[in-house]
N, C-alpha and C positions, 0 to 999 in steps of 0.2 A: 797196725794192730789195734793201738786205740780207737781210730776212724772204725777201724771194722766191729769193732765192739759194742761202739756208740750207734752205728745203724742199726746192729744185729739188734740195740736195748730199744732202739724207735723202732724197730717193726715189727718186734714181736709181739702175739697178739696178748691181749688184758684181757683178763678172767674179770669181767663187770656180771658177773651174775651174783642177783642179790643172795644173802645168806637165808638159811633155811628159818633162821626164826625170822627173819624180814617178811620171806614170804608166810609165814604164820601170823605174823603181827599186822600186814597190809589185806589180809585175805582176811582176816578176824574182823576189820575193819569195815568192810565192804559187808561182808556177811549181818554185821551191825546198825549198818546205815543205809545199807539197801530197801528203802522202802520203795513200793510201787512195781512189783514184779521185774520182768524179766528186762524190758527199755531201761529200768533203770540201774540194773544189773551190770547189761554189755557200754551202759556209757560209761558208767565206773569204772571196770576193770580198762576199757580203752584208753581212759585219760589217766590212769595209774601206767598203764604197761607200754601203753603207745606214745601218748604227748608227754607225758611226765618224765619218767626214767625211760625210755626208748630201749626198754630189754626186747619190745620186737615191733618188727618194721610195720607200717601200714598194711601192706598188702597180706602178710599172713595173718593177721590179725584177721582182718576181713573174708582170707579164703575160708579159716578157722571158725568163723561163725556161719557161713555157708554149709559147711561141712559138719557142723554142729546138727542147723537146721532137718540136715536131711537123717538127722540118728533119731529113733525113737527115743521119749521122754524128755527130761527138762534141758531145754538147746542151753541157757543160760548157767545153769550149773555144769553144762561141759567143757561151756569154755572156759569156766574159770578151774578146771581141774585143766584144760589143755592149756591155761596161760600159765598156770602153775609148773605143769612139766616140762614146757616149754625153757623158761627161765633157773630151773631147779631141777629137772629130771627127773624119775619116777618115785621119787623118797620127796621130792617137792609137791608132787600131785597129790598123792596121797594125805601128807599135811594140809597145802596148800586149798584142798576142797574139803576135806573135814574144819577147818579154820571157820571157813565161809558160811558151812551149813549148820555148824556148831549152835551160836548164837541165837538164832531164828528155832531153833528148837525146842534148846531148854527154852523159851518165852514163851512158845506153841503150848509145850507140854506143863506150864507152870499154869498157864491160862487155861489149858482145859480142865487142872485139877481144882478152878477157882467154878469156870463155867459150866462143868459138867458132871460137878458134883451132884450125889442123891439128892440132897436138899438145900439149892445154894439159898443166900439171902433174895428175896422180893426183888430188893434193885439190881441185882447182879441177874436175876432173869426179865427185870426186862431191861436189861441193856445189854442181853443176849435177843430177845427177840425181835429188837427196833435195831439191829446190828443186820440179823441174817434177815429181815424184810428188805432190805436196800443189798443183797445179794443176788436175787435178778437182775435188777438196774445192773449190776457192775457186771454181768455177764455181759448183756448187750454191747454197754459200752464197750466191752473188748472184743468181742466180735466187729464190733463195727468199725474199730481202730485200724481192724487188720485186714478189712475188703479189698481197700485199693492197692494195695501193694499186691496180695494174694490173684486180683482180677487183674494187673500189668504185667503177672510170669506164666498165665493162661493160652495153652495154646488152639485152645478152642472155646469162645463163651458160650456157646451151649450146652459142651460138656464141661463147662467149669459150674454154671449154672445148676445142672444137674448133678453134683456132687457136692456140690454147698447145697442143696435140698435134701439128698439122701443125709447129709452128717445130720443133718438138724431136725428131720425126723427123728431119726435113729437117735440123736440125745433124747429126743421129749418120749419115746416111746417104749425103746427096748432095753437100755438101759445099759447092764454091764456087755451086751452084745455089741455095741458100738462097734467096739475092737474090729468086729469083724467086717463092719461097711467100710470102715477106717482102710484094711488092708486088701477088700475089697475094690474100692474105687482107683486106688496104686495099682492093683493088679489091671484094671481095664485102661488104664491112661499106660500101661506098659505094654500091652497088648495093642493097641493100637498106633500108642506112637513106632513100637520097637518090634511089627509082628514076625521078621524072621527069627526072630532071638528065642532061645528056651529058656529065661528068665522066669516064664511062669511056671517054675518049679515051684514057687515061691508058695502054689496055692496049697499044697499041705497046712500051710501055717495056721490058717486056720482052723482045721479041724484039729491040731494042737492046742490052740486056744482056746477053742471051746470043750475044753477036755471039761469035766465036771470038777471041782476042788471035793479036797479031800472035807469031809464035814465036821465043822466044830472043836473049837479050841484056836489053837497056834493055826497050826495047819490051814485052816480058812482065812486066818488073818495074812499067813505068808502070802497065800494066792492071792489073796485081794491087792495085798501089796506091789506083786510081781506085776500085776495086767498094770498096775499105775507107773509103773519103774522101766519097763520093756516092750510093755504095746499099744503106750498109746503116743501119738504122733501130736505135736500141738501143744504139750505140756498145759500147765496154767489150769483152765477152767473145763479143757477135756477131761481131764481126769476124775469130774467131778460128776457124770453120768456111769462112769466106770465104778465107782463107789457108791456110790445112792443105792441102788437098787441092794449088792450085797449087804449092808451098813445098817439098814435102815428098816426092809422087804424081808431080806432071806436069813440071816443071823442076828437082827435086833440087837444090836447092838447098842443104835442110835435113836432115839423119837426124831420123827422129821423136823421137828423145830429141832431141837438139836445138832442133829445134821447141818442143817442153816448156822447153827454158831459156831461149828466146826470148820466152813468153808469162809465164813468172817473170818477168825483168826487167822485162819491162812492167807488171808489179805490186808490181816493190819500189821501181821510183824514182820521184820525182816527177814531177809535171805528167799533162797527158793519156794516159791507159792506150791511147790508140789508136797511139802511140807506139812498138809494138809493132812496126809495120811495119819502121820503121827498121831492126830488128835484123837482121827477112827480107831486107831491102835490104843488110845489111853484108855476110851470109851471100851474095849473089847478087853484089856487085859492089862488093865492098872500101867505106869511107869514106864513098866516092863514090855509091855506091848504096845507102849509106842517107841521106843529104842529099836523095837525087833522092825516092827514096819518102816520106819526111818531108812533103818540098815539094809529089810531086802529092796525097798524105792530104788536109792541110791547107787547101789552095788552096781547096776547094770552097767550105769552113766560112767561111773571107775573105770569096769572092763571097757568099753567101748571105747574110750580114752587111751588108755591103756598099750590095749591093743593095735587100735585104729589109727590114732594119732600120726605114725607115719606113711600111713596111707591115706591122707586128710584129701592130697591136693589129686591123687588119682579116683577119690569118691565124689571130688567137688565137679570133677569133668568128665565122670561117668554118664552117659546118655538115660543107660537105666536106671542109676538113683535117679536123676532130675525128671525121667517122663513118671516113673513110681509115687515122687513128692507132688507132682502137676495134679494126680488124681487122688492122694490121701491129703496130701494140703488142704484146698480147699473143702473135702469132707470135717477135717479137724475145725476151721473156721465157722461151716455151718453148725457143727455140734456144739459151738460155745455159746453160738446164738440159741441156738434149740432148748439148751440146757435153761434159759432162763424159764418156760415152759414148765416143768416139775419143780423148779426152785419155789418160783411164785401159786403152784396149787399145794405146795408143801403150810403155804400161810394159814394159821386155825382161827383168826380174828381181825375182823374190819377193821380197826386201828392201823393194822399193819398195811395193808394195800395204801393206807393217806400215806404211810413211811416211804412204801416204794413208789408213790407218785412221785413225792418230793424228791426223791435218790435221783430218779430217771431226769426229773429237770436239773439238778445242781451236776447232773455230769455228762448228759449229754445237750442240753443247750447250753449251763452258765460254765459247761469245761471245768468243772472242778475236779479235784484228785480225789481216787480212789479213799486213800486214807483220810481225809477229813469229812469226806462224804460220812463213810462208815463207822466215823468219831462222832459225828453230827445224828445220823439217827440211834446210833446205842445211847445220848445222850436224850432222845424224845422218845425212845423206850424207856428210860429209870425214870423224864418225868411223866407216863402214860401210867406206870407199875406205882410210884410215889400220888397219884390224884386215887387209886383205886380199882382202876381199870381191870377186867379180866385179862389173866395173861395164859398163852400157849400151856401146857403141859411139856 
């Protein structure tokens, strides 16, 4: 009886999942010190959840960022809501990614009420406007990070080719339209890889998308929110032709220099860079509108999670997600490139193009990081605004 006891107390299994403030207090963490977007997102959460505490194994780790990759919006904030639920369950998720995204917000939204105030101080705008000068450079640089991986899962380079051209027009040119070359090119890379399948049901979608938003107030802001949170593919610097045009063009919210120190901030603070929105939402409606934009970004990436999460490994080995991702993939990678195009005609003063020459050399030949790049010219903005220099509007 004792023998049988004593086995029954070694093999039965141990409840090792961490407690729900753990995963509050490690998700908080990460949400904190996540500087450098999304690589340095998935190495954190991985050596937390994988090497460190081994709450989950290598392999789903991995299938789970695959299967991230193929959900529209931010891959890196999915998987830290899917490593959250994973270890914690759906009361985990839920904490576990508001934890993460917490942090990087209130910083976003504290920053914009410093930077995008009516009247900030002299040096406070120009070390907004030597900040978002070196915002094209960092577009490149990530487009250009992400070629060779994106051109080794191509199953044809001439239509890989061609849809890394269409993205990066369609950033430089039309703007919140993206969306639609974006689901456009998935639909022909599915069409072709997969042409007996009726998959291309799919192409309603965009004539949903291109519904018109409801005009002015909230309601614009939702919509603006919703194409950054649900249709766009690529997260990061995609999102930022999906915003510009409404932001800046059609609701005024933003002056184009502006703009530019909206999408710097989304690159110096921590947590999710799609975070971004937020600032567009301070800019449109105090506080308050950027909580509300925050909230509908986000929401989507929860459901999809949510939802999705235990059909992770039957999306990662779907034909038609992966031939879908083959042709909006690479469209998303040309558009980050593309984007640098309106970033840098957004500039109103020669001073700033010396800013983004030097940006472009210190990060893409001397490899420097994003964030010291972007500390380094907001730093040759205040002394550009401190000699006298005319600065942006």
């Amino acid at each position: 009886m004792r023998a049988n006891a004593l086995l029954m107390h070694q093999t039965s299994p141990v409840d090792d999942r961490p407690s729900l403030a753990t995963v509050v207090r490690e998700w908080g963490r990460i949400g904190c010190v996540g500087f450098g977007g999304p690589p340095a997102h998935i190495a954190l959460f991985r050596r937390l959840c994988v090497e460190k505490r081994r709450w989950i194994e290598p392999r789903e780790f991995e299938d789970a960022l695959a299967a991230c990759n193929l959900l529209p919006g931010p891959a890196s904030t999915q998987l830290a809501i899917f490593c959250a639920r994973r270890v914690r369950g759906r009361t985990g998720a839920l904490a576990g990614g508001a934890a993460f995204i917490i942090p990087g917000l209130v910083l976003i939204l504290a920053l914009s009420a410093l930077f995008l105030a009516g009247s900030p101080p002299r040096w406070v705008r120009g070390a907004g406007a030597g900040a978002g000068a070196a915002v094209a450079a960092v577009a490149v640089q990530a487009g250009w990070s992400l070629l060779p991986d994106s051109r080794r899962r191509a199953a044809s380079v001439a239509r890989w080719l061609a849809y890394l051209a269409a993205g990066g027009v369609a950033a430089a040119t039309v703007g919140p339209w993206l969306v639609l070359v974006l689901l456009g090119c998935g639909a022909i890379e599915l069409a072709i890889a997969i042409p007996r399948t009726h998959a291309l049901g799919v192409s309603p979608a965009p004539r949903r998308a291109a519904a018109p938003a409801a005009r002015g107030g909230l309601l614009s802001l939702v919509w603006v929110a919703f194409k950054v949170g649900a249709l766009s593919y690529g997260g990061g610097f995609v999102i930022v032709p999906l915003m510009q045009a409404d932001a800046v063009s059609r609701y005024h919210w933003l002056t184009s220099g502006q703009f530019l120190n909206a999408v710097a901030l989304g690159q110096v603070t921590p947590g999710p860079v799609v975070q971004t929105v937020a600032a567009v939402g301070y800019a449109a409606a105090g506080v308050g509108g950027g909580l509300l934009a925050a909230f509908v970004a986000f929401s989507p990436s929860f459901l999809f999670v949510l939802v999705g999460a235990p059909h992770f490994d039957r999306l990662r080995d779907d034909r038609r997600a992966k031939a879908f991702l083959n042709g909006a993939g690479p469209a998303a990678v040309g558009a980050i490139l593309g984007v640098a195009v309106p970033l840098a005609r957004a500039l109103a003063e020669p001073w700033q193009y010396g800013v983004l020459a030097g940006a472009a050399v210190l990060l893409l030949t001397l490899r420097r990081g994003v964030v010291p790049t972007l500390v380094l010219a907001g730093a040759a903005g205040v002394a550009v605004a401190l000699a006298g220099a005319k600065l942006p509007h």
